[in-house]
N, CA and C of each residue as an Amber inpcrd file, in Angstrom:
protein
   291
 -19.7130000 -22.1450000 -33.7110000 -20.1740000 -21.3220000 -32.6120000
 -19.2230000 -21.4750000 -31.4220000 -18.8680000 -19.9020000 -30.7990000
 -17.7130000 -20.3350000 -29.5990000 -18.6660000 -20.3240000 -28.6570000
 -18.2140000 -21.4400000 -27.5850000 -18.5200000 -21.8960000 -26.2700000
 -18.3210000 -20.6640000 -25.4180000 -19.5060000 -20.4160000 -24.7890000
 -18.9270000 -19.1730000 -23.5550000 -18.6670000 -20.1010000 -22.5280000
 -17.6350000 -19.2180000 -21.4400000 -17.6140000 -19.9460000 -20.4010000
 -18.3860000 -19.3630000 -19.1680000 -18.4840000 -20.3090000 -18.1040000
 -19.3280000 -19.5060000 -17.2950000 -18.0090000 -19.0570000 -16.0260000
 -19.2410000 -18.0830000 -15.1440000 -18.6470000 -17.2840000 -14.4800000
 -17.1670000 -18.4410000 -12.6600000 -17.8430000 -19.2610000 -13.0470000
 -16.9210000 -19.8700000 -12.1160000 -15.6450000 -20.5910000 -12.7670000
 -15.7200000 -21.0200000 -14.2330000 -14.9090000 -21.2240000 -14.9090000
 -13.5940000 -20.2880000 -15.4440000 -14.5010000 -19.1690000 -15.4720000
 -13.3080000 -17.6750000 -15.6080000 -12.6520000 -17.3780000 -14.2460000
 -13.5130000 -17.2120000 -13.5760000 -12.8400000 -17.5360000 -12.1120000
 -11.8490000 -18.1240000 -11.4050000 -12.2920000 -19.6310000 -11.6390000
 -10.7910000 -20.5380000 -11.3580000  -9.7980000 -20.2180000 -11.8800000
 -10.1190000 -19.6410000 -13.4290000  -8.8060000 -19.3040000 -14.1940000
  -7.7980000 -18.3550000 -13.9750000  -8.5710000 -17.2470000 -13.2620000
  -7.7310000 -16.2630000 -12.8050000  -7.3840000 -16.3130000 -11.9620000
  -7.7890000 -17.5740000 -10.6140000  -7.4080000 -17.5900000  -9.4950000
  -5.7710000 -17.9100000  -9.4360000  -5.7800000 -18.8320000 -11.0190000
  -4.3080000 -19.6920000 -11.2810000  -3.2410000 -18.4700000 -11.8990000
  -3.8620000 -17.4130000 -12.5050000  -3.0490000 -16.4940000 -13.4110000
  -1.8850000 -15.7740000 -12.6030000  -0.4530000 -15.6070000 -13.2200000
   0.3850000 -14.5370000 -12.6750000  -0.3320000 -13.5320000 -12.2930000
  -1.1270000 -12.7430000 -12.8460000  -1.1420000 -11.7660000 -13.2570000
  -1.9390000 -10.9070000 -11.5680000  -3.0370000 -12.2100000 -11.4260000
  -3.3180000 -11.9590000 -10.0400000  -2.5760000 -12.0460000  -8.6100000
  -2.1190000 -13.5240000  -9.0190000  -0.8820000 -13.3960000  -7.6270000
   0.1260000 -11.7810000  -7.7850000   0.5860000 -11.0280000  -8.7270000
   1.1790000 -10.0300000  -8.6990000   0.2620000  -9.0030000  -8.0090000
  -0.9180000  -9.1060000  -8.4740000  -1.8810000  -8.2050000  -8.4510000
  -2.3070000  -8.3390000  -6.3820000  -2.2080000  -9.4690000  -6.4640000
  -2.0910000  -9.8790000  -4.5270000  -0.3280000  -9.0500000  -3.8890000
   0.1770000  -9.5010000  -4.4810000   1.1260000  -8.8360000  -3.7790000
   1.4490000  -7.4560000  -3.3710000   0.9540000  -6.6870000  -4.6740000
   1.0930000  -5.2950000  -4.5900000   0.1140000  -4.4930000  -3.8120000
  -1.1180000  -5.4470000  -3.9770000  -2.2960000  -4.9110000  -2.6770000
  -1.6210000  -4.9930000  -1.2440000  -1.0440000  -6.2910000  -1.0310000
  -0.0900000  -6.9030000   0.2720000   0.9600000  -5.8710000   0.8840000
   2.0500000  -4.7360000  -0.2720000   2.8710000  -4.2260000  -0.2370000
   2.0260000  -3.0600000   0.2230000   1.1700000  -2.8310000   0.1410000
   0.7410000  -1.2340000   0.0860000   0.1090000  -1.5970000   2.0030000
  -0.7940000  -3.0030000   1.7670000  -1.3630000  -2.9960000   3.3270000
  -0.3950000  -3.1530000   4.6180000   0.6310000  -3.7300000   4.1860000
   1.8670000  -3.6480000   5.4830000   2.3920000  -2.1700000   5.0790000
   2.5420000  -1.1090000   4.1550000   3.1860000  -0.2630000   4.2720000
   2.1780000   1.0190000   5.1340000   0.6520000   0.7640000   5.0100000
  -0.2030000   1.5330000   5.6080000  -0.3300000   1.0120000   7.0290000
  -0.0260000  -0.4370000   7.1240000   0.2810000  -0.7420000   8.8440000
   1.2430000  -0.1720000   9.6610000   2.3210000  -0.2590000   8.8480000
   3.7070000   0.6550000   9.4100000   3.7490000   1.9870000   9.8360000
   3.1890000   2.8820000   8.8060000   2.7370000   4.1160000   9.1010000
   1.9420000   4.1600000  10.1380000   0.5890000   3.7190000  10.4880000
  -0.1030000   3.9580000  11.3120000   0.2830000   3.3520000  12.2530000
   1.2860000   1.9560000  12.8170000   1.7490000   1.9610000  14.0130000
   2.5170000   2.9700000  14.6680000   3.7450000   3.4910000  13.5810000
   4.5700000   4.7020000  13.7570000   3.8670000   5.5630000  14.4060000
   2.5270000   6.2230000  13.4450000   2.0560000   7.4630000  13.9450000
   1.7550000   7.1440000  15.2010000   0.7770000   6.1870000  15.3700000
   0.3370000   5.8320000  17.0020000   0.5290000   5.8430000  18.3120000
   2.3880000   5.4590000  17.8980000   3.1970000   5.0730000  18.6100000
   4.0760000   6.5770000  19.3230000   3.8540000   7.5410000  18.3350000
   4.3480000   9.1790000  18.2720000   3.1750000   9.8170000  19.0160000
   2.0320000   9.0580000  19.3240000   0.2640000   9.7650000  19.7770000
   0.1150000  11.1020000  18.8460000   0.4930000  10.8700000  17.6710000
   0.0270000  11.3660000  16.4710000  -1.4130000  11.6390000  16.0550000
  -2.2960000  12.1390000  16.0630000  -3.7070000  11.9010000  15.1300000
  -3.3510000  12.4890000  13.6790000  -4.0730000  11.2000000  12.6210000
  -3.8460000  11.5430000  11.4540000  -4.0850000  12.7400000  10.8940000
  -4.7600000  14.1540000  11.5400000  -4.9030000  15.3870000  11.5380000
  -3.6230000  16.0380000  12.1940000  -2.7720000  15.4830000  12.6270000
  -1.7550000  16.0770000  13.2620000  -0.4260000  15.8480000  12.2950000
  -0.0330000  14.5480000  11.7140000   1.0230000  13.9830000  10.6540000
   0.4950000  14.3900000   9.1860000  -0.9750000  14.5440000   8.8530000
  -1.4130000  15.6290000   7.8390000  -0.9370000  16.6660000   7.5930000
  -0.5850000  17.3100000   8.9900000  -0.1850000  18.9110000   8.7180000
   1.2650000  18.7820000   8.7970000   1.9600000  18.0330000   9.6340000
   3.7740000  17.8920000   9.4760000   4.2700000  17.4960000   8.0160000
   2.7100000  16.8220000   6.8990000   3.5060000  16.3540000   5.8080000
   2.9440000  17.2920000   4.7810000   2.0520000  18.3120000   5.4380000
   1.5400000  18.7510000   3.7920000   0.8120000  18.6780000   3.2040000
  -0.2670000  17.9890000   3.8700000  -1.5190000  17.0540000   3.1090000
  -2.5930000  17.0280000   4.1100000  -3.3970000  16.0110000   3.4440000
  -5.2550000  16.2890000   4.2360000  -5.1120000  15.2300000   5.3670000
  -5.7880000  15.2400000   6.2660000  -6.0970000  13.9700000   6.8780000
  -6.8630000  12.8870000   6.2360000  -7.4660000  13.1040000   5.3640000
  -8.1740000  12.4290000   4.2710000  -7.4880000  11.1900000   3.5220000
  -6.5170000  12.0860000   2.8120000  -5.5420000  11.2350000   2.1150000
  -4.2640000  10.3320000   3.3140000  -4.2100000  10.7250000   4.6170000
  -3.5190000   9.7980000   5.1350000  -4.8560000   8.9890000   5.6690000
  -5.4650000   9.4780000   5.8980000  -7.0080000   7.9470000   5.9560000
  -6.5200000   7.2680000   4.6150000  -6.6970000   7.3690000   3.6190000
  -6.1430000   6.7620000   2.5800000  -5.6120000   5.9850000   2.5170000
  -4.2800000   6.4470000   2.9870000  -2.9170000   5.9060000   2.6410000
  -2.7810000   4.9440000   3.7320000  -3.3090000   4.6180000   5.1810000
  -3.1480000   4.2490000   5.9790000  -4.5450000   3.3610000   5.9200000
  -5.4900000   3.0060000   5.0370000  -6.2320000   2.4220000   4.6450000
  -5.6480000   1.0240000   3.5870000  -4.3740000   1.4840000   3.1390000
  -4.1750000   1.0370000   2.0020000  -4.3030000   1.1080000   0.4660000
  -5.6570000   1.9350000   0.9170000  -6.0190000   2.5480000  -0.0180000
  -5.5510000   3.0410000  -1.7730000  -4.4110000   3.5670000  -1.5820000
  -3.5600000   4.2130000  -2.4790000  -2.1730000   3.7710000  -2.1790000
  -1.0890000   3.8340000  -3.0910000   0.0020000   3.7910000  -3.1860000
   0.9890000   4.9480000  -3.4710000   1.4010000   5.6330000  -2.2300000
   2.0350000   6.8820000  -2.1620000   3.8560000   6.6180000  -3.2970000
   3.8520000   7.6020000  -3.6710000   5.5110000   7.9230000  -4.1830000
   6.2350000   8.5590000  -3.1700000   7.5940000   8.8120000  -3.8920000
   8.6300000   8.3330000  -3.0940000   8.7330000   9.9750000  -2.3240000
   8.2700000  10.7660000  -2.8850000   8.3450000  11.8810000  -2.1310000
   7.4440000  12.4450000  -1.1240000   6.4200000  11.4840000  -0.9900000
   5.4230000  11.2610000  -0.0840000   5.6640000  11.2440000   1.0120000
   6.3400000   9.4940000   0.9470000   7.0400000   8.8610000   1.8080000
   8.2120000   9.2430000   2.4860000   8.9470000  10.3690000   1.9210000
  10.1780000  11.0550000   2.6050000   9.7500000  11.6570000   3.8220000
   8.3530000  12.9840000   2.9770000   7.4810000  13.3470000   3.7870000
   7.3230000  12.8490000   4.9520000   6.7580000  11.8250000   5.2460000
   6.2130000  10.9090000   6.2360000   7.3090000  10.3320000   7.0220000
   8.3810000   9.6780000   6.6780000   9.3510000   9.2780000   6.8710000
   9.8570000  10.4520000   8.3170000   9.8740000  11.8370000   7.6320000
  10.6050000  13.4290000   8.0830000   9.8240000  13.6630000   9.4910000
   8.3810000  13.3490000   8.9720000   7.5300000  14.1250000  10.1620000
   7.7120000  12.9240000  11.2350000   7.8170000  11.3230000  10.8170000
   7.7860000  10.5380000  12.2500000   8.6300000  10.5200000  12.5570000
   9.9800000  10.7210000  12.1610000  11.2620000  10.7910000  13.0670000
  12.2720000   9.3190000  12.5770000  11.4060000   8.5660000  11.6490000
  12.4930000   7.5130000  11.0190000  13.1100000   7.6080000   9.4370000
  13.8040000   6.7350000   9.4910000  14.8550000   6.7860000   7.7490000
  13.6310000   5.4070000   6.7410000  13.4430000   6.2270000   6.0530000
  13.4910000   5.3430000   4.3070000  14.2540000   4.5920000   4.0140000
  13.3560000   2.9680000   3.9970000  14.7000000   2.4930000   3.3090000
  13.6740000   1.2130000   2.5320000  14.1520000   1.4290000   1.0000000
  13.8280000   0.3960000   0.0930000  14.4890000  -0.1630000  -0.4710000
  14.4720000  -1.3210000  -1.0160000  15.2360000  -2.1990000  -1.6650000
  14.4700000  -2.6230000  -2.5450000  15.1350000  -3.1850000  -3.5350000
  14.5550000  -4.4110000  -4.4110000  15.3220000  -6.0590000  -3.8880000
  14.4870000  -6.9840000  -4.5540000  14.9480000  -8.0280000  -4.0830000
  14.6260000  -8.7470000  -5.4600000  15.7750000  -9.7770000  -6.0290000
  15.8870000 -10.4100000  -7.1310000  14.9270000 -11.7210000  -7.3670000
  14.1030000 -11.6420000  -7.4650000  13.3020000 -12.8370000  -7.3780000
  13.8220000 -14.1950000  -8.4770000  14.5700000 -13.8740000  -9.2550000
  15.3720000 -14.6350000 -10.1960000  16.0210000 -15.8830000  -9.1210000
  16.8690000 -15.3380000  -8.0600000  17.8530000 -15.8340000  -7.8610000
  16.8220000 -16.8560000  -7.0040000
């Protein structure tokens, strides 16, 4: 007969797993990238009904996106990039090294 485990035991386990620390980071990547945006816009006295319509989209989905909510692509972000008046710029970084 297999042993179940209980719910704090599965728990700890995943607290230790890659899979979550990745899973933290990419939540992390999306919440500084929805901070950025919404300082930008702020900073332009933008209302997210106003950078909605310069990009094409709802105010909804930049509640969204500026929630963290979702993780926009790269043509989104050009979008957004176009209407606040700054440059795109991503990198990768080698975590190897």
């Amino acid at each position: 007969m297999t042993t179940r485990k209980s719910w704090d035991e599965i728990k700890a386990a995943r607290a230790e797993s890659p899979e979550r620390g990745r899973g933290y980071e990419k939540a992390g990547r999306a919440i500084r990238l929805a901070g950025e945006i919404r300082a930008l816009r702020e900073a332009r006295g933008l209302s997210q009904q106003q950078l909605a319509e310069m990009v094409g989209t709802t105010q909804s989905a930049i509640a969204r996106l500026e929630g963290g909510h979702v993780s926009p692509n790269l043509k989104t972000l050009d979008r957004i990039a176009d209407a606040l008046g700054v440059e795109l710029s991503l990198r990768f970084v080698d975590l190897s090294a």
